[in-house]
Each structure stands twice: as C-alpha cells, then as structure tokens.
N, C-alpha and C positions, 0 to 999 in steps of 0.2 A: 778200848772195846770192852764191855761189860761181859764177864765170865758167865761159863751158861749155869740156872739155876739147879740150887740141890735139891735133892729128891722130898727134902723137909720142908723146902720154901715153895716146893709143887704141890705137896700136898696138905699144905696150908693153904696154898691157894684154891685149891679144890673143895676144900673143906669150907671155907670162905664164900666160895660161891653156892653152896649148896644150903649155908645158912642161911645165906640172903634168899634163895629163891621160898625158904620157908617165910618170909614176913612177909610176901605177896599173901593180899586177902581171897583174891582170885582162885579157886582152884584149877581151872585154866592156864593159865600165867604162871602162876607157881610149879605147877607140871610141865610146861613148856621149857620154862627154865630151868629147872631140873636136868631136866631130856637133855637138854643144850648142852651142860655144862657137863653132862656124863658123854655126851657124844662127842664133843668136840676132845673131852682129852681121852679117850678112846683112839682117834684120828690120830691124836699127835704121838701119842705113847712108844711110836718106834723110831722117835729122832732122835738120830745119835751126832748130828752136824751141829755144836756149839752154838754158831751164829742162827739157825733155826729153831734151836731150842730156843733163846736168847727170845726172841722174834715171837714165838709164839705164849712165852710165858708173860712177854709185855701186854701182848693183845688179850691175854686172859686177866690180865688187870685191869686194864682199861673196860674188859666186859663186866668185870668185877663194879667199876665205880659207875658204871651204866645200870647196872643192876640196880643200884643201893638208891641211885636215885629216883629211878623208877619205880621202885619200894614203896619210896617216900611219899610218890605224888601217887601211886593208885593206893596206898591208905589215906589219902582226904580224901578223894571218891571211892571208896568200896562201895560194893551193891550192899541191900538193905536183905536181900534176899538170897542165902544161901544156894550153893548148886544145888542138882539133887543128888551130887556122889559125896554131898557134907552132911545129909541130914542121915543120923543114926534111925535105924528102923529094928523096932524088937522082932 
C-alpha cells in the first residue's frame, strides 16, 4: 500500500495543476480550471485517513494529465477572437 502523500508532493501538485489551467487559451476553460483545482483541494484539505488521502491525491493526478492534454488540443483550436474579459481597455 502506497504511503499517503507529503505536504511538498501536494502542493506540487497543486501548483502543477494551476500551471496547466494557465496554458488554456480559453479564458473560460482556464477559469474553470482554476476554480476546479482550488475547489477540489479545498474539499479535500481535512483528510487525515492515509488511504483517502492516498485516493484523492492519485485522482488529482490523473486530473493533472487530463488537464495537460486538454491543453494541448484546445491550443490547435483556440478562437481567433479574444473574450471580452481579455481585451485591455484604457
């Protein structure tokens, strides 16, 4: 059975997921994931049972490489057209 993660490999992964939702072109998308990944480990933040810690920091990995691929494909389609919470206004 796999030891439950340390507080350095959690918040590597946190930090991991937060980077990724910045290379969404989307500001939509990029915000959603954002939200996601501050919410979810909000949720988890008072697991103190090894094996659910365990549990939830595999599935934040796996949202991890969901992420990255998801990335990947909405940068060959980004819109042409910025949101309107992207365009700077003097």
């Amino acid at each position: 059975m796999a030891s439950a993660p340390t507080r350095s490999e959690v918040l590597s992964l946190f930090r991991s997921l937060l980077r990724t939702a910045r290379e969404f072109t989307d500001y939509n998308i990029r915000e959603y994931a954002k939200r996601r990944a501050i919410d979810a480990f909000r949720q988890n933040r008072q697991l103190t049972d090894p094996a659910e810690a365990t549990a939830a920091f595999a599935e934040g990995k796996s949202q991890l490489g969901v992420a990255k691929r998801q990335a990947v494909v909405y940068s060959l389609y980004s819109p042409r057209v910025k949101s309107v919470m992207e365009i700077n206004h003097p």
